[in-house]
Backbone bond lengths (Angstrom), bond angles and torsions (degrees), N, CA, C in turn:
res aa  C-N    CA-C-N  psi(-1)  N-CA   C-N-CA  omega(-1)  CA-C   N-CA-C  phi
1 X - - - 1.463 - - 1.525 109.81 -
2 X 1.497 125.57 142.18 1.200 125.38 -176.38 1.305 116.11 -93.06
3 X 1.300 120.30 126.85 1.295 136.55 -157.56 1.743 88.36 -92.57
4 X 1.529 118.06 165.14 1.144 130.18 -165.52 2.308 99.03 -103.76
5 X 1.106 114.19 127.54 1.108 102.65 -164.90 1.268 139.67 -60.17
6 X 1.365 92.42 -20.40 2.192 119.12 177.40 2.186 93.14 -77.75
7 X 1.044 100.58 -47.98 1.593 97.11 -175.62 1.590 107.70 -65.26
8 X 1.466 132.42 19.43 1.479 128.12 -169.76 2.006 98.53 -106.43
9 X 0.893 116.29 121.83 1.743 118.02 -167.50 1.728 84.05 -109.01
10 X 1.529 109.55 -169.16 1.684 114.44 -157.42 1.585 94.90 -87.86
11 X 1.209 138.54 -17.32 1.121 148.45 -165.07 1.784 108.62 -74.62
12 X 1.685 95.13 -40.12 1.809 106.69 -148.63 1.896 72.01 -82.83
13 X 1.248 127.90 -53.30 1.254 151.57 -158.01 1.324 86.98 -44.79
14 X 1.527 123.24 -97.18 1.504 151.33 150.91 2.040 89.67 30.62
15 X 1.268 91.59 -76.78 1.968 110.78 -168.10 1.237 102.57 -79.55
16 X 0.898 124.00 -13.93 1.609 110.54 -178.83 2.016 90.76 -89.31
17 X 0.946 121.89 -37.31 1.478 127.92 -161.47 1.622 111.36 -75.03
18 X 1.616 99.77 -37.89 1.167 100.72 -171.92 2.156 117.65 -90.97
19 X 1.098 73.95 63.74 1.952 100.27 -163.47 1.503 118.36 -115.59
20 X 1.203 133.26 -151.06 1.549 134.09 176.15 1.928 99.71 -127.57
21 X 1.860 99.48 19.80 1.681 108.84 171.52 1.482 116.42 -61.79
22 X 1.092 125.20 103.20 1.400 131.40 -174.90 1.525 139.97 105.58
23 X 1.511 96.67 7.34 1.494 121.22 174.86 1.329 103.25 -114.48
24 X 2.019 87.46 137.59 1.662 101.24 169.26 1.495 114.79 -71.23
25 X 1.491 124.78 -6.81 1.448 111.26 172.60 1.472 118.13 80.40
26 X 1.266 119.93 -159.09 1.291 127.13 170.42 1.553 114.36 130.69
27 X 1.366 106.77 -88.04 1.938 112.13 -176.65 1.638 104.12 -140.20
28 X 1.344 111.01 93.53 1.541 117.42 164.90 1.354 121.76 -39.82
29 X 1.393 103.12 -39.08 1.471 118.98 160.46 1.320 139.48 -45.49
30 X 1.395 108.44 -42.34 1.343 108.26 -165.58 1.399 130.87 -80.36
31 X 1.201 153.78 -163.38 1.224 137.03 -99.65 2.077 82.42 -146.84
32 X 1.375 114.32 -42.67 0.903 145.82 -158.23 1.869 118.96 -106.31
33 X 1.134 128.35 70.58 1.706 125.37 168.74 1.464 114.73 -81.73
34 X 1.288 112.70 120.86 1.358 120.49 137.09 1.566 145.25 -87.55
35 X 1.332 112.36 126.81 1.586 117.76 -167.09 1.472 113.48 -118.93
36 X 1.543 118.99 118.91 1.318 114.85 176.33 1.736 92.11 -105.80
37 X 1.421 97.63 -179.77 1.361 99.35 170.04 1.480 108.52 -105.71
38 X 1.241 139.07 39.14 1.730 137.10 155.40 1.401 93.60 153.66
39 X 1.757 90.44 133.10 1.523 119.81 176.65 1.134 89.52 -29.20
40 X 1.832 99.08 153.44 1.524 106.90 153.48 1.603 106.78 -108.46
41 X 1.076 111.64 63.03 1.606 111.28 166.47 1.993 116.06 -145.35
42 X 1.092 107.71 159.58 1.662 107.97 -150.49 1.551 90.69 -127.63
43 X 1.250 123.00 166.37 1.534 107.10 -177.42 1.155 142.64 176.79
44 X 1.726 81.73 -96.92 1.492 131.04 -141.52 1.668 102.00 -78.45
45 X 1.285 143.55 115.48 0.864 129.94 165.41 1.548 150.81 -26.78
46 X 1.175 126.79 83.56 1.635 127.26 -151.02 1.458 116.00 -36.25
47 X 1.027 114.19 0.08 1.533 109.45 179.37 1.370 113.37 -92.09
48 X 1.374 115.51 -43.62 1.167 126.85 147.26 1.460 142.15 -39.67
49 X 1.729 101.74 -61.80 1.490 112.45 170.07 1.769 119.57 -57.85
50 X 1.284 120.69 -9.16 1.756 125.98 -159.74 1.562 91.98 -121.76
51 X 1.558 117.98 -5.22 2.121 104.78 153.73 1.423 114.50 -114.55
52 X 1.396 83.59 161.36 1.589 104.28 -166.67 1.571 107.77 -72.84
53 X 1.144 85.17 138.30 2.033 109.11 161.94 1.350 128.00 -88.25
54 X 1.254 111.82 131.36 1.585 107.90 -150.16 1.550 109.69 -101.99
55 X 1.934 89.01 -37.92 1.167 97.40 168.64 1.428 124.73 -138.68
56 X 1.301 135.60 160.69 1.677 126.02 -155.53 1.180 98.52 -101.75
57 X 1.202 79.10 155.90 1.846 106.95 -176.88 1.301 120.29 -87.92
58 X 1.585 97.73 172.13 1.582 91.93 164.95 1.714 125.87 -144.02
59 X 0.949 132.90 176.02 1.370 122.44 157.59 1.706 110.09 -72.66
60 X 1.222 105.93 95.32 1.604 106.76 -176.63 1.657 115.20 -103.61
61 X 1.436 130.73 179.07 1.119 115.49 150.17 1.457 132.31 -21.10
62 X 1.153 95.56 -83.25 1.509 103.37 174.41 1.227 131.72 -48.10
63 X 1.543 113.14 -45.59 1.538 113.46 154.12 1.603 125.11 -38.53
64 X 1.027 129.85 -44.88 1.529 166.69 153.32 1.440 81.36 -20.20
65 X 1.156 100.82 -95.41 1.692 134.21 -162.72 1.798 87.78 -33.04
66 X 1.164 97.89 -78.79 1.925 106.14 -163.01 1.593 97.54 -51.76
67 X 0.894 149.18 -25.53 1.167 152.60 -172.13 1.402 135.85 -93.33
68 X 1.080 104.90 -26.83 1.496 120.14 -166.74 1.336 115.02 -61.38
69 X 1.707 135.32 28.75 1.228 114.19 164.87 1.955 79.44 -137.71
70 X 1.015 122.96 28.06 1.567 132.46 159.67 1.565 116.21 -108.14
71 X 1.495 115.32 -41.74 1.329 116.01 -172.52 1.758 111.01 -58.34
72 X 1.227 123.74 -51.71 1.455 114.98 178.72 1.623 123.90 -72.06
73 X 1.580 103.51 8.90 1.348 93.44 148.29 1.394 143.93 -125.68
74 X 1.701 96.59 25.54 1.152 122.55 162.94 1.555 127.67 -54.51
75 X 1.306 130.14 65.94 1.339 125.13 -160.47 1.385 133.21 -79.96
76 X 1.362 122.99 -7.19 1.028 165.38 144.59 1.593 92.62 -47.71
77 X 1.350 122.88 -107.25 1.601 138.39 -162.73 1.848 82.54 -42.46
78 X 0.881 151.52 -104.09 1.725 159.31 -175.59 1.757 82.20 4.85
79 X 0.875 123.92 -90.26 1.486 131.59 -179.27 1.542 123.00 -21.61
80 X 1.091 102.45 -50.60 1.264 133.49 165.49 1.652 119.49 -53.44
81 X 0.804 105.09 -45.36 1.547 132.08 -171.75 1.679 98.23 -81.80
82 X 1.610 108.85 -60.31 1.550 98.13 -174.76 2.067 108.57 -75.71
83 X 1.100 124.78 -19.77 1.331 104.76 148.47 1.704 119.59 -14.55
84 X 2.055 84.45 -70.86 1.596 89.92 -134.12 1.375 114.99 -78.32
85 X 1.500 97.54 -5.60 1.892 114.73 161.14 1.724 98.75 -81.68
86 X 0.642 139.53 -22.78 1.709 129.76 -172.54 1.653 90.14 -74.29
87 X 1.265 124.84 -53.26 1.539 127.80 -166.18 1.541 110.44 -84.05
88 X 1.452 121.63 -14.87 1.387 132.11 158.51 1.780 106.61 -61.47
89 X 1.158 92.13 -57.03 1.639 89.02 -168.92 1.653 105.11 -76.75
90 X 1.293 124.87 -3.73 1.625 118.71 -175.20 1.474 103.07 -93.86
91 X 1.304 105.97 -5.17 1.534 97.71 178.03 1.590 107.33 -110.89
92 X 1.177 108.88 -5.81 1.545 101.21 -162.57 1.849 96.65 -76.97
93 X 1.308 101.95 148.10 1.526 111.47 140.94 1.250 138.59 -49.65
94 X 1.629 116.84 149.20 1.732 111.50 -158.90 1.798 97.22 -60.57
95 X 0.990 106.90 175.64 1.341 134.83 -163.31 1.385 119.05 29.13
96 X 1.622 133.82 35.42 1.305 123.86 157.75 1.243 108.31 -87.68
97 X 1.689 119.28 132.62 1.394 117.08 171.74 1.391 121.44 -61.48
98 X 1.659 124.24 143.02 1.742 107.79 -161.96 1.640 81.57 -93.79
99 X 1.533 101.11 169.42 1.154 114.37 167.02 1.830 123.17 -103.12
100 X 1.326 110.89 123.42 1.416 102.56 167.88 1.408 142.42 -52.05
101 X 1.476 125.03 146.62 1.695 145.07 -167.10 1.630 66.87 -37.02
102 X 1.477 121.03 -99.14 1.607 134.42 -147.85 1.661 102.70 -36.11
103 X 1.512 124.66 -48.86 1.531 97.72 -158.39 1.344 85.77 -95.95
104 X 1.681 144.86 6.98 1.328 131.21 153.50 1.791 106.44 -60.47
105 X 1.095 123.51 -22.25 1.281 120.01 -161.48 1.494 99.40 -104.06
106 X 0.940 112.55 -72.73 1.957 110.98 173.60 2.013 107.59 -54.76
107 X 0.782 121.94 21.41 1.555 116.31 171.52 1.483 125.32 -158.53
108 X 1.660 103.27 -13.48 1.386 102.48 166.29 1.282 137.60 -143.39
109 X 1.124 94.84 5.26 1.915 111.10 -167.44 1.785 101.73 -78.79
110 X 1.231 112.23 113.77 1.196 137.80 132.48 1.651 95.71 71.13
111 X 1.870 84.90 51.05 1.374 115.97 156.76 1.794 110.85 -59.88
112 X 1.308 103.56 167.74 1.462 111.59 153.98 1.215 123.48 -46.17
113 X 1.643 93.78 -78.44 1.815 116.46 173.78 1.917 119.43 -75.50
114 X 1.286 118.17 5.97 0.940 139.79 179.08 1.627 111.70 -52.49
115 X 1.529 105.00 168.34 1.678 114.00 173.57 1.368 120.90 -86.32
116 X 1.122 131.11 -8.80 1.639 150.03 169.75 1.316 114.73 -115.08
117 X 1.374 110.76 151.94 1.702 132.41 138.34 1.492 128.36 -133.32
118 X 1.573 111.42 132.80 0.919 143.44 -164.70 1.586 114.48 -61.34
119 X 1.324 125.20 103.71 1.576 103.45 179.08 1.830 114.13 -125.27
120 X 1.285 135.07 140.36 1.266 134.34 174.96 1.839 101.81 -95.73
121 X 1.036 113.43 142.26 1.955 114.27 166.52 1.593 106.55 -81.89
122 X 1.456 127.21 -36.99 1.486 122.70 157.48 1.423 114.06 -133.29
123 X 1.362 92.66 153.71 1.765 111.48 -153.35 0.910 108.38 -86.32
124 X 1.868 129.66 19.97 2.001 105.72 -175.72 1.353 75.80 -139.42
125 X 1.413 111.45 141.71 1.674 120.73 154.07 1.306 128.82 -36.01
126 X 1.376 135.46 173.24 1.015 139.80 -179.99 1.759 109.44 -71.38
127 X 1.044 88.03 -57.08 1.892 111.47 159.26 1.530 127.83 -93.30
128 X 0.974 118.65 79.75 1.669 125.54 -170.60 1.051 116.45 -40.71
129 X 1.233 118.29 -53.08 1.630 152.20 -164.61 2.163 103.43 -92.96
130 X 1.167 99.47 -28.78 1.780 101.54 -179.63 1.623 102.65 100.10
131 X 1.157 124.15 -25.29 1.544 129.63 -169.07 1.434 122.85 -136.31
132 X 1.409 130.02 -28.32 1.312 119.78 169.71 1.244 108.34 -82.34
133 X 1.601 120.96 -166.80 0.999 150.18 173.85 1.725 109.94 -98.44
134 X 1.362 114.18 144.47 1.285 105.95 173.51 1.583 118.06 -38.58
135 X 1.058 127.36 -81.03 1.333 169.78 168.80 1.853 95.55 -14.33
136 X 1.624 123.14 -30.04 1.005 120.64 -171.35 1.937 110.34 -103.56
137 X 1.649 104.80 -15.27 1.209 117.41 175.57 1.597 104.53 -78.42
138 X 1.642 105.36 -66.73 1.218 112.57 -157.46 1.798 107.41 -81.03
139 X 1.346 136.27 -15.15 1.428 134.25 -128.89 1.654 101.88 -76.00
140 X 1.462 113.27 -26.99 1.406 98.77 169.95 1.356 138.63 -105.02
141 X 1.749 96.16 25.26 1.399 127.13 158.58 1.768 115.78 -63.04
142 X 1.246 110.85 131.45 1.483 110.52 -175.78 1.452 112.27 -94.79
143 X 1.130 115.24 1.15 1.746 133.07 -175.67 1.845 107.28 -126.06
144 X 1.572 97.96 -51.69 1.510 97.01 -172.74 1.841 123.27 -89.82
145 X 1.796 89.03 -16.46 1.458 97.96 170.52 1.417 131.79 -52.33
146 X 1.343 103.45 -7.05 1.896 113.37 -177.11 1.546 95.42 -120.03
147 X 1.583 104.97 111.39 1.489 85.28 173.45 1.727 114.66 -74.41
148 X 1.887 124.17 -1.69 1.397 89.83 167.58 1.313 112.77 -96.93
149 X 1.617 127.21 25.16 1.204 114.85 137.69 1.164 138.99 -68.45
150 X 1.107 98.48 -35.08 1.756 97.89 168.75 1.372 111.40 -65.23
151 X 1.048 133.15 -55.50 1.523 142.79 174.18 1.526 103.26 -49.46
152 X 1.166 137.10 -20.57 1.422 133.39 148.97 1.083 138.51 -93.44
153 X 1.114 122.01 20.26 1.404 141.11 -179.10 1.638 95.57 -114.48
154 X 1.478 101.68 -34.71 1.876 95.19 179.25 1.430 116.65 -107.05
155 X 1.347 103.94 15.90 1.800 111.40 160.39 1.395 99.99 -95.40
156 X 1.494 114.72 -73.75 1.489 111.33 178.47 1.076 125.05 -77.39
157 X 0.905 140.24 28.38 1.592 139.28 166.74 1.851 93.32 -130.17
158 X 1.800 91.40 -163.70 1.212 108.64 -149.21 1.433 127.75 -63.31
159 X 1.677 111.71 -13.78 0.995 134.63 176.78 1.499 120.09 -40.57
160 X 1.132 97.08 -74.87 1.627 114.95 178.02 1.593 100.11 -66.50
161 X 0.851 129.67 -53.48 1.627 122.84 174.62 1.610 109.81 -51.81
162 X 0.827 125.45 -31.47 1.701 122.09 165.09 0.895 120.77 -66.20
163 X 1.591 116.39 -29.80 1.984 112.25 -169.67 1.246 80.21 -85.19
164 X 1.444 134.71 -51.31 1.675 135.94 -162.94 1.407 107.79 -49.04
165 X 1.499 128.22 -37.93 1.403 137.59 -169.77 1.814 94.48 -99.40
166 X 1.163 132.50 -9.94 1.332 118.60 171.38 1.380 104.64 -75.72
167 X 1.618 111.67 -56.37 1.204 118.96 160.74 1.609 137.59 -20.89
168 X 1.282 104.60 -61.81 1.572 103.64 172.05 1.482 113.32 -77.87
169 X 0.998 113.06 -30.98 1.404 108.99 167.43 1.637 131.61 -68.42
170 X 1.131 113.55 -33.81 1.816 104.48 -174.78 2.002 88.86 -103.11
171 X 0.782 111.38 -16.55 2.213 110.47 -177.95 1.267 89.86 54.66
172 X 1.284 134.57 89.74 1.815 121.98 165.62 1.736 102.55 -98.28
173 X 1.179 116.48 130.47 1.500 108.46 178.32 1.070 159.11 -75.00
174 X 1.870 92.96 12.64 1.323 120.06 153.92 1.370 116.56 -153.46
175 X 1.883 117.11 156.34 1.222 115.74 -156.20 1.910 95.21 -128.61
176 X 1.526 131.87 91.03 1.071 97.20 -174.53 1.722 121.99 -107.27
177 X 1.220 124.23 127.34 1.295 143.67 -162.44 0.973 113.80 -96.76
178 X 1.510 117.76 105.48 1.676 132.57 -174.67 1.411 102.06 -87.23
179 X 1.371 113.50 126.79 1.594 123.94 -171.47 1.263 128.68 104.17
180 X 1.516 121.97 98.39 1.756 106.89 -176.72 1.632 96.89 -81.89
181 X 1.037 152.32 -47.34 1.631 164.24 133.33 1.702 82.36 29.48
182 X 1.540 127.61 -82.42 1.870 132.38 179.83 1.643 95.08 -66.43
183 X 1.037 141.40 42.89 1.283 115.44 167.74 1.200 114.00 -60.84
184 X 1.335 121.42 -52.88 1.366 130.44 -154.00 1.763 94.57 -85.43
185 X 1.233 137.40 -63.02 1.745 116.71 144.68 1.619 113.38 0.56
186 X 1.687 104.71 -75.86 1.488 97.05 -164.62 1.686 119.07 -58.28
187 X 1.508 108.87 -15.67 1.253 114.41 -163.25 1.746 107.89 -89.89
188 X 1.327 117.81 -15.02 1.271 133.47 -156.39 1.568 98.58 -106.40
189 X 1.360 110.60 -41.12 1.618 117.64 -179.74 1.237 112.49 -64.08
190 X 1.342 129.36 -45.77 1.478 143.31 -131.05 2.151 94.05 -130.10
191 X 1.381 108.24 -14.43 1.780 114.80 145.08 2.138 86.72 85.02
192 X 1.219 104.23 36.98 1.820 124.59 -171.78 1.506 99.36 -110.48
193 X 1.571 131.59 2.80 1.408 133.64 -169.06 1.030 125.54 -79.10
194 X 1.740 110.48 -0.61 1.677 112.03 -169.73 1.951 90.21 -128.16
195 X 1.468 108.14 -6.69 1.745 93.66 172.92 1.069 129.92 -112.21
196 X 1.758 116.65 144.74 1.488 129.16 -152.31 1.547 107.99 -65.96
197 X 0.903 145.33 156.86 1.382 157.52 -135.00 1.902 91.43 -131.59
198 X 1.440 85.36 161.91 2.130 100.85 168.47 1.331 67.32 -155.22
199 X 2.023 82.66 158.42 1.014 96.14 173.08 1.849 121.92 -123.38
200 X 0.924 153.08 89.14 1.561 148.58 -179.91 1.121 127.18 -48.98
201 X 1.664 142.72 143.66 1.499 134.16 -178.85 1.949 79.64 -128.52
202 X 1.460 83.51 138.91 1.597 110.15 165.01 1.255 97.60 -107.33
203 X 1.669 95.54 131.31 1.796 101.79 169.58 1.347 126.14 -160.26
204 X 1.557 97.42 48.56 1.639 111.63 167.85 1.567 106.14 -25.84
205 X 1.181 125.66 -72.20 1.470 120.05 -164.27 1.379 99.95 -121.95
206 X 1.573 116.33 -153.44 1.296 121.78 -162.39 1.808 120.94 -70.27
207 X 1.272 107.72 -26.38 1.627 107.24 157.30 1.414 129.57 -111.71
208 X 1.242 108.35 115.94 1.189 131.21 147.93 1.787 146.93 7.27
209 X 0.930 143.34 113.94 1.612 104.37 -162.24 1.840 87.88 -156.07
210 X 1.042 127.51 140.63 1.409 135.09 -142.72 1.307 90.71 -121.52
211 X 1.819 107.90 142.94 1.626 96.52 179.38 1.942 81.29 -116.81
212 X 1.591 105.99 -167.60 1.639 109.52 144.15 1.123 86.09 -156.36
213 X 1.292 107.04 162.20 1.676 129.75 -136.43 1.521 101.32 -159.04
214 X 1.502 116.65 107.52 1.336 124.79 179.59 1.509 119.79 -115.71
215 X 1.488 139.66 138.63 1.466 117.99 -137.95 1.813 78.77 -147.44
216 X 1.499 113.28 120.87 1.281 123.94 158.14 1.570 108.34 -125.65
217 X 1.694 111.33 159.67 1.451 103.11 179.95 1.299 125.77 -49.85
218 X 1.355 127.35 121.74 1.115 134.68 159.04 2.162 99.02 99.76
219 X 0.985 106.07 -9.71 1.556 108.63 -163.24 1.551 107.54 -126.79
220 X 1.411 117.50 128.31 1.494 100.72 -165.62 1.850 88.67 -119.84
221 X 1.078 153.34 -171.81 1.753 140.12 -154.94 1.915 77.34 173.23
222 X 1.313 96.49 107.10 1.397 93.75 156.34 1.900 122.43 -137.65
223 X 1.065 136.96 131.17 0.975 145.13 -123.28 2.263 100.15 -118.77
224 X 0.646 124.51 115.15 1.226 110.22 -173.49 1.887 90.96 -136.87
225 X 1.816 92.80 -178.48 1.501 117.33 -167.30 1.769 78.68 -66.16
226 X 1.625 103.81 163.30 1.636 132.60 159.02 2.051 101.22 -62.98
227 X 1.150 105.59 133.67 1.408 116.49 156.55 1.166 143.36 -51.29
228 X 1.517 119.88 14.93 1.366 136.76 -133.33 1.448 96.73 -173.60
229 X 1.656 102.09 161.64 1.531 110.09 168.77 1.754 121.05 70.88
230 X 0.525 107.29 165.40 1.561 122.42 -178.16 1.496 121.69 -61.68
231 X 1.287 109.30 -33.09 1.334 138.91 -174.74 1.894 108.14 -97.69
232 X 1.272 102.67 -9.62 1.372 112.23 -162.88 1.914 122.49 -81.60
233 X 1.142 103.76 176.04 1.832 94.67 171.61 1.482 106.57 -97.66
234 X 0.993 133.49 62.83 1.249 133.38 171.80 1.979 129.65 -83.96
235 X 1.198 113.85 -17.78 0.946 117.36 157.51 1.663 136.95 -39.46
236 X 1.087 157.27 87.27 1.468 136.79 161.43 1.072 131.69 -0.45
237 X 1.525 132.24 -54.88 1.307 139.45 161.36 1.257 110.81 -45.72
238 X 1.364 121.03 -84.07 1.593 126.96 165.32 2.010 118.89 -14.61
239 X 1.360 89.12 -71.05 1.845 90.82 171.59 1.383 107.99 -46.03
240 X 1.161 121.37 -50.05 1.863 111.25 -155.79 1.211 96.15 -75.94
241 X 1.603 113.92 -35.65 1.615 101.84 180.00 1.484 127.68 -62.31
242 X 1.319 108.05 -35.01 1.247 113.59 178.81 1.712 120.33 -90.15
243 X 1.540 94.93 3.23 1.820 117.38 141.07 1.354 107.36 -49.52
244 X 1.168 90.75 -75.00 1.967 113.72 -157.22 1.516 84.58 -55.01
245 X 1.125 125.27 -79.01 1.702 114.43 -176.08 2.053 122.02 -37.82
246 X 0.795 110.53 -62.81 0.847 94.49 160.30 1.395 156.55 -36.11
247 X 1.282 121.03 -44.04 1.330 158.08 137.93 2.076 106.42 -39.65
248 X 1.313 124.22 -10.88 1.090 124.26 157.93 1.276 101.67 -57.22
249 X 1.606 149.85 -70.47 1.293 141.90 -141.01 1.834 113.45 -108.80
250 X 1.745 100.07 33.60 1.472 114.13 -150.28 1.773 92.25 -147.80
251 X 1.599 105.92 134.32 1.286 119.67 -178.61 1.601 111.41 -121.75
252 X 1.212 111.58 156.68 1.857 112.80 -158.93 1.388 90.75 -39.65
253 X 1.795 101.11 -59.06 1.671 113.18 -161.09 1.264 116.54 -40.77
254 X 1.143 135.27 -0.15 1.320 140.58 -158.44 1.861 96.53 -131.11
255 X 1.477 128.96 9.65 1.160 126.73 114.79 1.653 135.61 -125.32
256 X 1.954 79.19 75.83 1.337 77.31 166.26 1.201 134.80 -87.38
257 X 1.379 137.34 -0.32 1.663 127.96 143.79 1.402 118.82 -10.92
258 X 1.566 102.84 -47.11 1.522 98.63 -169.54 1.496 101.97 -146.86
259 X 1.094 97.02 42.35 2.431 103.12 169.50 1.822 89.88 -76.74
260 X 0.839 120.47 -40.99 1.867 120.32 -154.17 1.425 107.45 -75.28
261 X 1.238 101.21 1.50 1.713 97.82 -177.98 1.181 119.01 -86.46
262 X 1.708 107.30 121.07 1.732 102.31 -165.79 1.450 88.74 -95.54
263 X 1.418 146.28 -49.89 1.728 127.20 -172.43 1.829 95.17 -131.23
264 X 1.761 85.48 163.68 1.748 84.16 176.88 1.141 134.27 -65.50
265 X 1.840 111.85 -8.61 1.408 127.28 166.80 1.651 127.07 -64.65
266 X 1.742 105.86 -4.15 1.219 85.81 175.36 1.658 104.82 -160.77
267 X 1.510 75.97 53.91 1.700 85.39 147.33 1.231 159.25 -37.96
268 X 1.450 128.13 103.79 1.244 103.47 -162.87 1.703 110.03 -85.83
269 X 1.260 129.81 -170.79 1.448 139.74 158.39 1.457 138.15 -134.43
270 X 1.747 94.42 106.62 1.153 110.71 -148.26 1.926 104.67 -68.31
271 X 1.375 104.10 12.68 1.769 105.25 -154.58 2.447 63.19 -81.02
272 X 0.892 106.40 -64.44 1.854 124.93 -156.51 1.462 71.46 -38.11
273 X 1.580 170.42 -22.94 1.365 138.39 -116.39 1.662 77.14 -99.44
274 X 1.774 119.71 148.43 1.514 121.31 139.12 1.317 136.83 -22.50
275 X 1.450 132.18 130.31 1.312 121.38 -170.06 1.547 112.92 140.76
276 X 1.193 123.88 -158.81 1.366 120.71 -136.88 1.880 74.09 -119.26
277 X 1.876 98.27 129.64 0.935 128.28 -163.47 2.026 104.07 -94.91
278 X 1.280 115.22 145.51 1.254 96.33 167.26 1.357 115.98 -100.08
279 X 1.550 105.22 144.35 1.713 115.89 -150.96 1.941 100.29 -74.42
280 X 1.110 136.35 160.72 1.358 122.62 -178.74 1.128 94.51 -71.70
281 X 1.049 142.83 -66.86 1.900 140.89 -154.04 1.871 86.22 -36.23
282 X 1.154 116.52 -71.21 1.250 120.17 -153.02 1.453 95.09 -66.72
283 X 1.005 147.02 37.67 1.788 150.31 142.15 1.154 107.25 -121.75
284 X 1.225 144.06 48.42 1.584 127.05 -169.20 1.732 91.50 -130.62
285 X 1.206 125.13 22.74 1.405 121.31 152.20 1.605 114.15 -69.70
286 X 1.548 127.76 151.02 0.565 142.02 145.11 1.967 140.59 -85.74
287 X 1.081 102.37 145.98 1.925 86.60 -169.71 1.758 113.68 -52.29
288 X 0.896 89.38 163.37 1.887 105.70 -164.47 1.714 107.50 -101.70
């Protein structure tokens, strides 16, 4: 039942946060997590956005469907996507055809049964609403009016203890974290706060782009620039490379969404696979 948003105290907040609220979801399973630090979608009705998610979503059909004049300007997720074909094709054996950023993105990204899952470190956009300012949504909130209250309610509270317990629980064998700016966030969420770092330079072409790279059993957490911005990995070269790197601690089998594909003509789509559907409420963001 939806609680009214002024009646939510740090407690109701706390449990509603410490959920799968604000992740695109996909495969708990898989081999492969991605972590930004806040949805990229704007929106969502606050009544909605401030309860907990029980269970994760995905990019499904239907998601697809409701979406489809938002998804191609997701520039961020596109990015995202050509990674996870750069590290598809670095593992494959000679003669599988690789698949492209675009039909990685229109056919498999952050499927159910898919090779990724989708994770945010806090669950409300930058813009809740798509157009104000924090400060004009939340300001006569006595909990949400500070955004580093909120941001402390999802360090110390349940928030971060959920990604930490998603973590030990599914072991995926790589974690990749858009933003060195949250490092110390990413390191605290994901339970990486006490191990020593290396550091890597990507350098397809003439600039440079720095990873850090944190290594627990079975779980490798590597931390790179934001996808975006000036400062960002936005390049092509850069992404595939930091495909190919990635894809060091990653075996074909671990995309199997799409190992079975003998030519690009006959693709399958892993969004159609059986499985846990995403509910409409939980798509009713709008682009950011």
């Amino acid at each position: 039942m939806q609680c009214r948003f002024s009646e939510l105290g740090p407690l109701e907040l706390d449990l509603a946060f410490a959920s799968f609220s604000g992740m695109e979801g996909g495969n708990l399973s898989a081999a492969v997590w991605v972590c930004d630090v806040v949805p990229p979608f704007s929106g969502m009705p606050l009544e909605f956005a401030l309860q907990a998610q029980h269970q994760p979503a995905s990019w499904d059909s239907w998601y697809r469907r409701q979406h489809a004049e938002i998804l191609p300007r997701l520039q961020t997720q596109f990015r995202i996507a050509r990674v996870l074909a750069a590290a598809r094709e670095a593992t494959l054996p000679p003669g599988r055809p690789p698949v492209s950023a675009q039909e990685y993105f229109d056919r498999y990204l952050y499927a159910a049964h898919g090779n990724e899952f989708k994770l945010s470190l806090f669950p409300l956009p930058t813009h809740p609403d798509g157009k104000r300012p924090w400060t004009h949504i939340f300001g006569g909130h006595p909990t949400m009016g500070s955004k580093s209250k909120y941001e402390r309610i999802c360090r110390d509270g349940g928030r971060f203890r959920f990604i930490r317990g998603l973590r030990e629980l599914h072991r995926p064998k790589v974690i990749l974290c858009l933003g060195q700016r949250q490092r110390e966030d990413y390191l605290r969420a994901f339970g990486f706060d006490n191990v020593p770092p290396t550091e890597a330079i990507l350098q397809p072409a003439d600039i440079p782009a720095r990873l850090m790279v944190y290594e627990r059993p079975g779980t490798t957490l590597i931390v790179s620039p934001p996808f975006a911005g000036c400062q960002g990995l936005c390049s092509d070269a850069l992404l595939e490379a930091l495909g190919g790197f990635v894809a060091k601690w990653l075996r074909a089998e671990d995309f199997r969404a799409t190992l079975a594909i003998a030519t690009p003509q006959a693709l399958p789509s892993a969004v159609d696979s059986p499985g846990q559907s995403s509910e409409p409420a939980a798509s009713a963001f709008a682009a950011g």
